[in-house]
PAMI-581527 format. One record per residue (C-alpha): residue in three letters; x, z, y. Coordinates in nm, 2 decimals. Layout:
N
@dovo:ALA | c1:X | c3:Z | c2:Y
...
//
This chain:
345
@dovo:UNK | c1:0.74 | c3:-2.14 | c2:0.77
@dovo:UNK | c1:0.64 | c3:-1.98 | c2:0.46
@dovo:UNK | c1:0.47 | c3:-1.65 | c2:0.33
@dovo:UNK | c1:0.67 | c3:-1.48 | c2:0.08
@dovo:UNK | c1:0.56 | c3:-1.09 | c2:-0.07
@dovo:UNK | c1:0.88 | c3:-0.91 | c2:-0.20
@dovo:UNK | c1:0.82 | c3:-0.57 | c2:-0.37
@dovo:UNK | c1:1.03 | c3:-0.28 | c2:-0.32
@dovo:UNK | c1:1.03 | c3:-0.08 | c2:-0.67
@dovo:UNK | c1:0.78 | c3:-0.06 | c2:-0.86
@dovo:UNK | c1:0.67 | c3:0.27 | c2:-0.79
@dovo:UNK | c1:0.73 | c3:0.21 | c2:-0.37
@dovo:UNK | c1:1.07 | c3:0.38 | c2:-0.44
@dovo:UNK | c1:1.29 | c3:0.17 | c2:-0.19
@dovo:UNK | c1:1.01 | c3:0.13 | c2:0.06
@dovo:UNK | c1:1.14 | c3:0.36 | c2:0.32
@dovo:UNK | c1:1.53 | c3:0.22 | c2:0.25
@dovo:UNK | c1:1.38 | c3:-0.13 | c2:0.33
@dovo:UNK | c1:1.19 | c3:-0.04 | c2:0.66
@dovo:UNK | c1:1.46 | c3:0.16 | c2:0.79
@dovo:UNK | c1:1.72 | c3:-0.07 | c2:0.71
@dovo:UNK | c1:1.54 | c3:-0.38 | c2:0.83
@dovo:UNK | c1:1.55 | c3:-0.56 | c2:0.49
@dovo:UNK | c1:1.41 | c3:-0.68 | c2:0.20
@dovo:UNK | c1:1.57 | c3:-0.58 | c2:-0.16
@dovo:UNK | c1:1.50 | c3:-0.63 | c2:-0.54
@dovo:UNK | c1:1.64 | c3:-0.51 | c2:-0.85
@dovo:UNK | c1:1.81 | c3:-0.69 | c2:-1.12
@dovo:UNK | c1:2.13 | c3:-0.44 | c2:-1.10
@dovo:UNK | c1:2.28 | c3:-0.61 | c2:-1.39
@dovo:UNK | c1:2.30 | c3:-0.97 | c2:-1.24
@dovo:UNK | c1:2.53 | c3:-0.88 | c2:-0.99
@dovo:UNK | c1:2.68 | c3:-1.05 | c2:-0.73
@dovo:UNK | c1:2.45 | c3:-1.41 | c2:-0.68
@dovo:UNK | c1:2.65 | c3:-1.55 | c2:-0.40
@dovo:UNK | c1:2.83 | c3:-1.81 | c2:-0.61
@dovo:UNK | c1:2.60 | c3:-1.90 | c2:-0.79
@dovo:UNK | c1:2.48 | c3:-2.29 | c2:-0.72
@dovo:UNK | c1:2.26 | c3:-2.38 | c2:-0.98
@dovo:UNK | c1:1.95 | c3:-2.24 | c2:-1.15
@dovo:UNK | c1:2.11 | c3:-2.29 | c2:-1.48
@dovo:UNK | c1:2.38 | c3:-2.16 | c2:-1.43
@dovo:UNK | c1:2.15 | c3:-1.82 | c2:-1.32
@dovo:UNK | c1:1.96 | c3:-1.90 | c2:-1.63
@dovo:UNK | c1:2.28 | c3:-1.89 | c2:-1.85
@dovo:UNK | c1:2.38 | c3:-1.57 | c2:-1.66
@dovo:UNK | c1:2.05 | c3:-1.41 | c2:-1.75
@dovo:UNK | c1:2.04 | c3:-1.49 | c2:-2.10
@dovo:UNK | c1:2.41 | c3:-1.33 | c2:-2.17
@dovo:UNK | c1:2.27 | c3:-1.01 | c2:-1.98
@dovo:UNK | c1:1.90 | c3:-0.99 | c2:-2.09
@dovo:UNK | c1:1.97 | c3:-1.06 | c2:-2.47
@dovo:UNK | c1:1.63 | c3:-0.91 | c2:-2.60
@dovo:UNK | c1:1.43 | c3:-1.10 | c2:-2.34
@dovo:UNK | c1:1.18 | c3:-1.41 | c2:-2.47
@dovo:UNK | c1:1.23 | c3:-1.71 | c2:-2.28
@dovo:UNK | c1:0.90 | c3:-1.66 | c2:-2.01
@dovo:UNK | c1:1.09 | c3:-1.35 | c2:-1.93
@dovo:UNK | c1:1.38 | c3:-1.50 | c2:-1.86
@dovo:UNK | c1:1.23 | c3:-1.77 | c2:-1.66
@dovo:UNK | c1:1.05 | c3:-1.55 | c2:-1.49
@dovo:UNK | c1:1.32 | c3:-1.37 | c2:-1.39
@dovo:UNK | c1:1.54 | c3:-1.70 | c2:-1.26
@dovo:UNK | c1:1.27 | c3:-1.83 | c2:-1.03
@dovo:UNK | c1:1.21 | c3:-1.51 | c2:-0.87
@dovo:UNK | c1:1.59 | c3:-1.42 | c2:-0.82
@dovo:UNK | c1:1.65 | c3:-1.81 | c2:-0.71
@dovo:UNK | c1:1.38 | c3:-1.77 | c2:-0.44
@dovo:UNK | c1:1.50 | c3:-1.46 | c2:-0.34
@dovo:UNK | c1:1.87 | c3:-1.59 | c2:-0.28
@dovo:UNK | c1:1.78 | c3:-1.97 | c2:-0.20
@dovo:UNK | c1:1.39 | c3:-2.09 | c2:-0.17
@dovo:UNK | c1:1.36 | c3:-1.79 | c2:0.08
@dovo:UNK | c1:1.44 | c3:-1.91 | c2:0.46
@dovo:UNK | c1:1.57 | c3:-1.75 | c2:0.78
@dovo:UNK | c1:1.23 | c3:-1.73 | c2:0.98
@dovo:UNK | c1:0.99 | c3:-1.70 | c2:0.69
@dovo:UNK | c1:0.72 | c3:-1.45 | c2:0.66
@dovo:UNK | c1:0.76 | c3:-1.15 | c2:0.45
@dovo:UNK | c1:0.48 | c3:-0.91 | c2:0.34
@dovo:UNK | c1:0.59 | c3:-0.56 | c2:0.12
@dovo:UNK | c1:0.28 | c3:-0.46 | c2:0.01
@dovo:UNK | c1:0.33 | c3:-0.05 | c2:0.02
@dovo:UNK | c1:0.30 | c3:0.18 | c2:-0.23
@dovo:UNK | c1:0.29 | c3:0.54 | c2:-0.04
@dovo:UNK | c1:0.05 | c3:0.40 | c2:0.18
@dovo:UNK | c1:-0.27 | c3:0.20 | c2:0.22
@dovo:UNK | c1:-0.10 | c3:-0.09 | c2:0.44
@dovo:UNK | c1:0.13 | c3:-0.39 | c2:0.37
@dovo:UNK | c1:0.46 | c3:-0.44 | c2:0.59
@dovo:UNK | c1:0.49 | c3:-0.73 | c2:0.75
@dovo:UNK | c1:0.83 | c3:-0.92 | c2:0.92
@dovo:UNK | c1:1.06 | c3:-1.24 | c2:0.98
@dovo:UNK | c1:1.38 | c3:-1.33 | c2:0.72
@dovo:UNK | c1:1.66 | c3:-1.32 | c2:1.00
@dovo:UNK | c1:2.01 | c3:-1.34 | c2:0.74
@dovo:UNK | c1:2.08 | c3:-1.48 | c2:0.40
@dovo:UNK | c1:2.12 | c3:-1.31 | c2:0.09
@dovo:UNK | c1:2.37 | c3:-1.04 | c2:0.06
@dovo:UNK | c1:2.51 | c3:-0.80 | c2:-0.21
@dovo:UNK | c1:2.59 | c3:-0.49 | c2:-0.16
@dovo:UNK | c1:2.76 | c3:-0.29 | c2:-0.45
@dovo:UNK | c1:2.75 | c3:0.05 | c2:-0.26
@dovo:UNK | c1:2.41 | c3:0.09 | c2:-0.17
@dovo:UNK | c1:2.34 | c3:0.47 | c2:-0.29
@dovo:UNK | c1:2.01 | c3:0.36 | c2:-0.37
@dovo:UNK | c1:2.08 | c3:0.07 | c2:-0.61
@dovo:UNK | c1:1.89 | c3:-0.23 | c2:-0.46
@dovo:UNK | c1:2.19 | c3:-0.43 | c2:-0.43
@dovo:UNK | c1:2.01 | c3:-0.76 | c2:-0.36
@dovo:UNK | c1:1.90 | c3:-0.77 | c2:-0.01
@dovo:UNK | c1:1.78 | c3:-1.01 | c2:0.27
@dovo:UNK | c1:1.79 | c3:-0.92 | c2:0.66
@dovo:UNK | c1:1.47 | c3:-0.87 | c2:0.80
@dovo:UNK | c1:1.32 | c3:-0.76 | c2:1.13
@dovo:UNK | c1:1.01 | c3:-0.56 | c2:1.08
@dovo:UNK | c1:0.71 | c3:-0.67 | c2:1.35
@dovo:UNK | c1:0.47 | c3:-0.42 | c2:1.16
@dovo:UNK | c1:0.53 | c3:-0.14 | c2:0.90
@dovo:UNK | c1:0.17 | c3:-0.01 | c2:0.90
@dovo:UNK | c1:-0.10 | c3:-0.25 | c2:0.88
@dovo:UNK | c1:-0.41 | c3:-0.17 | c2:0.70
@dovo:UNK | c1:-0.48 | c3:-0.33 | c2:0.40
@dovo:UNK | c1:-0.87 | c3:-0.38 | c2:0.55
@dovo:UNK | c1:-0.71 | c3:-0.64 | c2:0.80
@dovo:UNK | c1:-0.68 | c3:-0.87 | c2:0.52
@dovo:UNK | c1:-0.92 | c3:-1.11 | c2:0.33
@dovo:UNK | c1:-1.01 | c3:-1.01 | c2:-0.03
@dovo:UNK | c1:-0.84 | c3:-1.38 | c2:-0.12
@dovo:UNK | c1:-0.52 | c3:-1.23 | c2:0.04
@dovo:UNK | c1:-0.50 | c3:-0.91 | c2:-0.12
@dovo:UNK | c1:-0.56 | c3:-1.05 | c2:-0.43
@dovo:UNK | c1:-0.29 | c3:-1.28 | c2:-0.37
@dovo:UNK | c1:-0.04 | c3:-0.97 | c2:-0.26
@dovo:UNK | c1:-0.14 | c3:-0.79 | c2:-0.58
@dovo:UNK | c1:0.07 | c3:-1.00 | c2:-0.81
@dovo:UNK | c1:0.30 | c3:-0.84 | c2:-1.02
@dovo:UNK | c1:0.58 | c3:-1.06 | c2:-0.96
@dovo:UNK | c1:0.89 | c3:-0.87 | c2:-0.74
@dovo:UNK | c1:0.93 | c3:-1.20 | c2:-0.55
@dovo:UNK | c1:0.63 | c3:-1.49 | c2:-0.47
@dovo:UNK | c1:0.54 | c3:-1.74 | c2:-0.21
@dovo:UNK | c1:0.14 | c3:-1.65 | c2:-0.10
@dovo:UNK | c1:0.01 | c3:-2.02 | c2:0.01
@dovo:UNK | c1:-0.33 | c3:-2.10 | c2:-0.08
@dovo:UNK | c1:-0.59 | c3:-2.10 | c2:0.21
@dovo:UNK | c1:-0.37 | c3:-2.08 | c2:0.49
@dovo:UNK | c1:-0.20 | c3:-1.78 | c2:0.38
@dovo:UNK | c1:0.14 | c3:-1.85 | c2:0.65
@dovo:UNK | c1:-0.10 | c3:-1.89 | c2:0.97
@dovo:UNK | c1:-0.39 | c3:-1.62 | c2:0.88
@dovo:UNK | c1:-0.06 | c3:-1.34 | c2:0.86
@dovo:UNK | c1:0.10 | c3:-1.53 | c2:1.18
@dovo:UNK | c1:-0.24 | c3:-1.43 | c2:1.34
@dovo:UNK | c1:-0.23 | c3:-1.07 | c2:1.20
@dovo:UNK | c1:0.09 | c3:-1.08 | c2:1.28
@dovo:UNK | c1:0.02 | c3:-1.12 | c2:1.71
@dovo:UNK | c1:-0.21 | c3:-0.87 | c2:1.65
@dovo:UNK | c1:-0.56 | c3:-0.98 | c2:1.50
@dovo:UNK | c1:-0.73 | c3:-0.92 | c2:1.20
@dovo:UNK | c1:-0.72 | c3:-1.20 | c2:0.97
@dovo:UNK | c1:-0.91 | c3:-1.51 | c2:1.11
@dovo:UNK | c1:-1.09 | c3:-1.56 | c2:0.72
@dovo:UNK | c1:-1.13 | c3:-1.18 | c2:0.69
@dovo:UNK | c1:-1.46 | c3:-1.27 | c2:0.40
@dovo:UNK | c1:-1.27 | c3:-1.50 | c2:0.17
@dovo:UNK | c1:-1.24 | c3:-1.43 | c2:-0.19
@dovo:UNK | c1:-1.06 | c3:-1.49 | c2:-0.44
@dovo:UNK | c1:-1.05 | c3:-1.82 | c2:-0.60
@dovo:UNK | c1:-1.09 | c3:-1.86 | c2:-0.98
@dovo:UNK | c1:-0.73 | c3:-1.93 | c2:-1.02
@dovo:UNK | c1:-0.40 | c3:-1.74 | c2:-0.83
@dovo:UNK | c1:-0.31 | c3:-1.80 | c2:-0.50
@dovo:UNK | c1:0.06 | c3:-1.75 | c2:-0.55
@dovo:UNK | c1:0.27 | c3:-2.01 | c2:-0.65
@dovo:UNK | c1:0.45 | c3:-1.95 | c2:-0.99
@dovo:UNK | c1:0.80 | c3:-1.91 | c2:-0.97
@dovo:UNK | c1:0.94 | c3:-2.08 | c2:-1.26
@dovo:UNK | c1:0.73 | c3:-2.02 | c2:-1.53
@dovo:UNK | c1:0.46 | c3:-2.18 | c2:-1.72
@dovo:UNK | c1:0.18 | c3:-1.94 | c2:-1.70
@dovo:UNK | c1:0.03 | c3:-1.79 | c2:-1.36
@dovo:UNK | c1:0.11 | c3:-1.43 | c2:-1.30
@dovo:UNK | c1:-0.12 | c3:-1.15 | c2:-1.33
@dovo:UNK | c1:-0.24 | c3:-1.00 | c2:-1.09
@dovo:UNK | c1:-0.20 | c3:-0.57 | c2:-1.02
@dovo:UNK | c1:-0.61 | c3:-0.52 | c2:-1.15
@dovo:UNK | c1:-0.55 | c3:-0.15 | c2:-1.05
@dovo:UNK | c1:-0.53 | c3:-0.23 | c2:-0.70
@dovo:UNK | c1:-0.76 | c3:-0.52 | c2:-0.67
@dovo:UNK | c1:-1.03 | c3:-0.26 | c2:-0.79
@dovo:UNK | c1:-0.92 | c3:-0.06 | c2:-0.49
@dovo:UNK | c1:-0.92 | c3:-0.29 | c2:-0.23
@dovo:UNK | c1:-1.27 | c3:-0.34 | c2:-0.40
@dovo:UNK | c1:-1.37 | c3:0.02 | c2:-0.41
@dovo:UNK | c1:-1.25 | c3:0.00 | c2:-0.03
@dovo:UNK | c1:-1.47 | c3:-0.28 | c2:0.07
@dovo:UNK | c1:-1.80 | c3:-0.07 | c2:-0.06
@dovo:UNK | c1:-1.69 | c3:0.27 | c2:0.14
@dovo:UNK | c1:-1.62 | c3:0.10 | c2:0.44
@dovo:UNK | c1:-1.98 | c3:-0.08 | c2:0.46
@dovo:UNK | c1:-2.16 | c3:0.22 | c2:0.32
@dovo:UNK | c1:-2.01 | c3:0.53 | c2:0.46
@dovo:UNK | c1:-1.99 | c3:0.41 | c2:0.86
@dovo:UNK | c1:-1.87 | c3:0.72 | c2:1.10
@dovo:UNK | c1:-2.04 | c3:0.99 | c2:1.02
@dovo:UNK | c1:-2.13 | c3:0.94 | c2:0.69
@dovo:UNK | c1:-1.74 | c3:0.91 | c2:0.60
@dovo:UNK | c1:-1.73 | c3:1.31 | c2:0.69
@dovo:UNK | c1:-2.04 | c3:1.32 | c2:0.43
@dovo:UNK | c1:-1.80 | c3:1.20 | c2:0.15
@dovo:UNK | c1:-1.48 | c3:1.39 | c2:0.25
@dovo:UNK | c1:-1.73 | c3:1.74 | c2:0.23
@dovo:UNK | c1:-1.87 | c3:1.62 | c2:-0.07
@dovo:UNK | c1:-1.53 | c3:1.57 | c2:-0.27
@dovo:UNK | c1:-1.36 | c3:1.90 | c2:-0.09
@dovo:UNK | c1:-1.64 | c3:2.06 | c2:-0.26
@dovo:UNK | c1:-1.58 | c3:1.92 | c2:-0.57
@dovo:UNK | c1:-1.24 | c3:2.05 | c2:-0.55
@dovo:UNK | c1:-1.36 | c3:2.37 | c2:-0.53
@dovo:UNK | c1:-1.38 | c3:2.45 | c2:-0.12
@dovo:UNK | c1:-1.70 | c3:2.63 | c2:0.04
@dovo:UNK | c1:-1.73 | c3:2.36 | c2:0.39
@dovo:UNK | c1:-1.94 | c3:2.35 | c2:0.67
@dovo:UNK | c1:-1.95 | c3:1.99 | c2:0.84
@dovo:UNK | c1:-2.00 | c3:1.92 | c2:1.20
@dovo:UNK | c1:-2.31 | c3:1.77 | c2:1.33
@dovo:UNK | c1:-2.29 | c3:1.40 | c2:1.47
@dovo:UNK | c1:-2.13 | c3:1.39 | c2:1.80
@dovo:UNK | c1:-1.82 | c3:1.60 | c2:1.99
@dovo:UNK | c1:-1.66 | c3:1.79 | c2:1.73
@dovo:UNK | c1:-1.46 | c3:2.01 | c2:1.88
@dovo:UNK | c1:-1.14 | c3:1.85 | c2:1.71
@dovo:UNK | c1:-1.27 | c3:1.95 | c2:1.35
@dovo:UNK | c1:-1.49 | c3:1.75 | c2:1.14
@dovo:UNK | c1:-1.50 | c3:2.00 | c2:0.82
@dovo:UNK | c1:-1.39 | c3:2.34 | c2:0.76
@dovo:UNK | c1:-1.38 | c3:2.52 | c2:0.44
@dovo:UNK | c1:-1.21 | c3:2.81 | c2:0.26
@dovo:UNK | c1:-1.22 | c3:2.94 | c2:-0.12
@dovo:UNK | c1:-1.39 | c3:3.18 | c2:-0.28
@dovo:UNK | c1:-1.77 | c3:3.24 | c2:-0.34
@dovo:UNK | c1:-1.86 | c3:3.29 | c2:0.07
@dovo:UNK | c1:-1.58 | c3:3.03 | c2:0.17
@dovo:UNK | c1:-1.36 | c3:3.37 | c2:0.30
@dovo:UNK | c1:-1.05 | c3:3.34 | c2:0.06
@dovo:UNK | c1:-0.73 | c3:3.17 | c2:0.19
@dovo:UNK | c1:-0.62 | c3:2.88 | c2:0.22
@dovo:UNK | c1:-0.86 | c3:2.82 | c2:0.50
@dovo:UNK | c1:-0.89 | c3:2.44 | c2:0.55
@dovo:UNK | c1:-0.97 | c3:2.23 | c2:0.91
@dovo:UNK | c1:-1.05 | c3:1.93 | c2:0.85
@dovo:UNK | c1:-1.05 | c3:1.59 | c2:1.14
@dovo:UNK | c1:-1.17 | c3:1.29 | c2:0.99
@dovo:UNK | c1:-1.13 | c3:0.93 | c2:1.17
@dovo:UNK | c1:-1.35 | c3:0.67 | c2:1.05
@dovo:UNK | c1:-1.18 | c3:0.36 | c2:1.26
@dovo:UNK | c1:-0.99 | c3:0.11 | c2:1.14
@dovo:UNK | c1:-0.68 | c3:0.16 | c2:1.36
@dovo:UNK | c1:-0.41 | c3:0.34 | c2:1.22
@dovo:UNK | c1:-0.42 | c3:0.71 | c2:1.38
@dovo:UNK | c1:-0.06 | c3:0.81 | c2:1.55
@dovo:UNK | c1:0.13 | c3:1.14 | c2:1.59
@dovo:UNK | c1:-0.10 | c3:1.25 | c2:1.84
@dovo:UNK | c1:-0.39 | c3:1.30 | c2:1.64
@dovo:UNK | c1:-0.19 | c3:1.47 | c2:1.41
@dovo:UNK | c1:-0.05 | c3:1.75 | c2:1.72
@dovo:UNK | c1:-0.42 | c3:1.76 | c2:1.77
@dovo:UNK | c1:-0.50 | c3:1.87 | c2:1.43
@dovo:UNK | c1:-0.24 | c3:2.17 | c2:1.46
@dovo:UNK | c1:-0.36 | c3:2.30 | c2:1.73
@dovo:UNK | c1:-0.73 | c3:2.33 | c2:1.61
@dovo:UNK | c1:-0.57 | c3:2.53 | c2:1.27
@dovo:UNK | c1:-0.47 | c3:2.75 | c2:1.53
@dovo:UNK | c1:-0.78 | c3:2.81 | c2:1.69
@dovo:UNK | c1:-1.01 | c3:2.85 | c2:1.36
@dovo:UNK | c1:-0.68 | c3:3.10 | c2:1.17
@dovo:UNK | c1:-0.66 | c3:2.80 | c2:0.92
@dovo:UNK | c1:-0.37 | c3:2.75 | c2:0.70
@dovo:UNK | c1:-0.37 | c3:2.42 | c2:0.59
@dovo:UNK | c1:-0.55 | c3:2.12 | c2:0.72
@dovo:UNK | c1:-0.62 | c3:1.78 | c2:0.61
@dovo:UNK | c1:-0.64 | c3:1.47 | c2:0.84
@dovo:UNK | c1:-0.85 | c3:1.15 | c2:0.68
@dovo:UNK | c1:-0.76 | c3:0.85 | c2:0.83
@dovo:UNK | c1:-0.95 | c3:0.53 | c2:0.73
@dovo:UNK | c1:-0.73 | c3:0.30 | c2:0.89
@dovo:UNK | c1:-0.38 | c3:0.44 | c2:0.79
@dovo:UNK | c1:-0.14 | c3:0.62 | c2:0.97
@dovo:UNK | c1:0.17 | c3:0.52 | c2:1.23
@dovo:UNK | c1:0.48 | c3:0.55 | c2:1.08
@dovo:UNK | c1:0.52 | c3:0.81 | c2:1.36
@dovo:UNK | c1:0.25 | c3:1.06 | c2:1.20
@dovo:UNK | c1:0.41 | c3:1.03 | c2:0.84
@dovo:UNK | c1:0.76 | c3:1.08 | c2:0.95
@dovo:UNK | c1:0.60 | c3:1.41 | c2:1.13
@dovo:UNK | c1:0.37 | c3:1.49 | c2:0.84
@dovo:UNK | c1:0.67 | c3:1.55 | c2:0.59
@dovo:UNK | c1:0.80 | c3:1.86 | c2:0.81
@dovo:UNK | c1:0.44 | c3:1.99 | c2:0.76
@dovo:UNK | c1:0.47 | c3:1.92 | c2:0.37
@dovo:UNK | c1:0.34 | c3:2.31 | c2:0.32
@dovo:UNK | c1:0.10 | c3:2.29 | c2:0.61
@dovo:UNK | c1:-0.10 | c3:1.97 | c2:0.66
@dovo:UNK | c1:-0.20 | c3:1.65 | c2:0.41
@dovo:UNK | c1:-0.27 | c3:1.33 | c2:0.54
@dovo:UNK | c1:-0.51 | c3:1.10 | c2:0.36
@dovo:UNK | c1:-0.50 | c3:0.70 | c2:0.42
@dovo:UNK | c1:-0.83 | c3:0.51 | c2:0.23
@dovo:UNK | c1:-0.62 | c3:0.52 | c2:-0.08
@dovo:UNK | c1:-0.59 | c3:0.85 | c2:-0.12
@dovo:UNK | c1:-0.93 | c3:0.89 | c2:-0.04
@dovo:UNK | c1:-1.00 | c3:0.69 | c2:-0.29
@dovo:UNK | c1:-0.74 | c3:0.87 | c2:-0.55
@dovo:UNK | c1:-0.94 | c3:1.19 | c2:-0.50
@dovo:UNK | c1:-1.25 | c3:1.01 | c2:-0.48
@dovo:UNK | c1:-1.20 | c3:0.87 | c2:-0.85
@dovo:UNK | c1:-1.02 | c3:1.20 | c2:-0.99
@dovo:UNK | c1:-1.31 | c3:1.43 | c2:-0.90
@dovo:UNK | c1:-1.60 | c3:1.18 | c2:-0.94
@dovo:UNK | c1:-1.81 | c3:1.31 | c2:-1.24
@dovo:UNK | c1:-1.81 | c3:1.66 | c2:-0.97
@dovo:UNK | c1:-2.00 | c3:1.45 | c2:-0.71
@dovo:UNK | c1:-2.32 | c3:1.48 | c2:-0.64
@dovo:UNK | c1:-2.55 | c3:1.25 | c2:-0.78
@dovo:UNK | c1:-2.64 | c3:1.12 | c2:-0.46
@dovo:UNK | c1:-2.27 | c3:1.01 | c2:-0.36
@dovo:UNK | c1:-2.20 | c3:0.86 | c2:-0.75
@dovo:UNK | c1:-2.50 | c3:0.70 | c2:-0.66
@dovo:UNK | c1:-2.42 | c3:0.57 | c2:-0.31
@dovo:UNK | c1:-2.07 | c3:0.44 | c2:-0.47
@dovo:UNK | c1:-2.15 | c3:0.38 | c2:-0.83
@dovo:UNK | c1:-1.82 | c3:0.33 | c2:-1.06
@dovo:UNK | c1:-1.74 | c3:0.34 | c2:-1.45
@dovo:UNK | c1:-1.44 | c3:0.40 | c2:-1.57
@dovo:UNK | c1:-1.33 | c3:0.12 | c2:-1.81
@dovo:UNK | c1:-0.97 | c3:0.06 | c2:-2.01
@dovo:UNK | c1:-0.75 | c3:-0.24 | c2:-2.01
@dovo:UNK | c1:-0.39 | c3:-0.35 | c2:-2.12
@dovo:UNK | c1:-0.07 | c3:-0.31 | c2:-1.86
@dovo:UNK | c1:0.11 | c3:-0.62 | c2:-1.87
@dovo:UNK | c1:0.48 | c3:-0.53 | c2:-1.83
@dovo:UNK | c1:0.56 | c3:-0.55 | c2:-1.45
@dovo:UNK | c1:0.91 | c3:-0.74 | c2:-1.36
@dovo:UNK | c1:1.20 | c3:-0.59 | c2:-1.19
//
């Protein structure tokens, strides 16, 4: 049984078409049909005569990941889809063979059956070695250096991964899928995941509600945070304006765990907005959200935002030289530039 990521876009855009559907899908629109094809030259051959500006790596590139996709890909392998629109990676079983399917209205015509054991598991369940490894750019790659097939099995019943401190090694922990050179890995991310690791050890309970105050008031809100202890259903609250009276009036319920919070909490929420006439309110969630509570959440697109420890993170990093000096010194980053590497289909 093997571990094998498979993207879904890559901006996330067929994410929710693969969970709901029970399936895994790439691009490569121009290829299509695969089903007769026997031989990886002869998909070679096929992609040169479509890709005629591509170098030879690409093309390469591009054979090994659509031949594991249709062929090296089993019924009863592991899949991971590392999400996008989420901090959490999807996790499942292969149950069919490859299949085209020229009228899919949303153009990932190249799809594998899969059944879906969990759609929201947070990305702090896994070892650094792991993530790493699920941060290649590739669309399509087997993960399986260190155990990666029984470490997700084990996440998989349930657990948090059995090696949860491993690093990364020196060299990639995907296997290359016809090419020469070993594929980059998304940097973006892995600085995430690594921003992630230092919040979660330095801003415990409590002290997470420190840093969601101290970027709402670097975007500008007047707050008041709850003391330690029973809350009342509201961690912050805040409002605009020079005494904190001016609409929109913000509540603010912030779970530190590292469970992903479901609909309830999110009814919760509501029903405190009530109580304090707020407008809007915001519900942080360390661990991630059910698919339940984002489902809900996009009905109450005008009235509540849900943040997961990326978007924490995203609004952590786009108001950071706002912070107070204490929290940039608490979480100390620098901003730094570096070449994107063309990502495949």
């Amino acid at each position: 049984m093997a571990l094998w990521m498979v993207r879904a876009g890559q901006l996330g855009e067929h994410e929710n078409f693969a969970l709901d559907n029970s399936m895994v899908v790439v691009g490569w629109e121009e290829m299509g049909d695969l089903s007769d094809i026997s031989a990886m030259e002869k998909m070679r051959k096929l992609c040169e005569e479509i890709y005629l500006d591509a170098s030879k790596n690409k093309i390469s590139n591009f054979v090994g990941q659509l031949w594991s996709f249709k062929d090296r890909i089993a019924i009863g392998d592991l899949v991971a889809l590392p999400l996008k629109t989420q901090s959490a990676i999807a996790l499942g079983k292969v149950t069919g063979d490859y299949k085209y399917v020229p009228n899919n209205p949303y153009g990932a015509k190249h799809t594998r059956t899969v059944k879906w054991v969990q759609t929201d598991t947070p990305r702090s369940n896994f070892g650094k070695d792991l993530l790493y490894s699920l941060g290649a750019f590739r669309t399509v790659c087997r993960v399986k250096r260190n155990n990666a097939d029984e470490r997700v099995s084990a996440i998989l019943n349930g657990a948090i991964d059995p090696n949860l401190t491993a690093q990364p090694a020196a060299e990639t922990d995907v296997e290359p899928e016809g090419v020469g050179i070993e594929p980059p890995s998304d940097i973006e991310q892995y600085s995430k995941d690594q921003i992630h690791a230092h919040i979660e050890a330095k801003f415990k309970g409590h002290d997470l509600t420190r840093l969601v105050t101290a970027i709402l008031k670097a975007q500008g809100y007047k707050t008041e945070m709850a003391s330690p202890g029973p809350d009342g259903g509201v961690d912050i609250i805040g409002g605009q304006g020079p005494m904190g009276f001016d609409p929109p009036r913000l509540c603010v319920q912030v779970k530190s765990g590292s469970g992903p919070s479901d609909v309830t909490i999110l009814r919760e929420l509501q029903g405190v907005m009530k109580n304090f006439g707020a407008q809007q309110g915001l519900l942080v969630s360390w661990g991630g959200f059910k698919t339940s509570a984002h489902k809900e959440a996009r009905t109450l697109f005008f009235e509540v935002r849900l943040w997961d420890a990326d978007m924490l993170i995203q609004n952590l990093i786009e108001y950071y030289n706002k912070l107070p000096d204490t929290i940039q010194a608490e979480i100390p980053l620098k901003r730094i530039w570096t070449l994107v590497l063309e990502e495949t289909e």
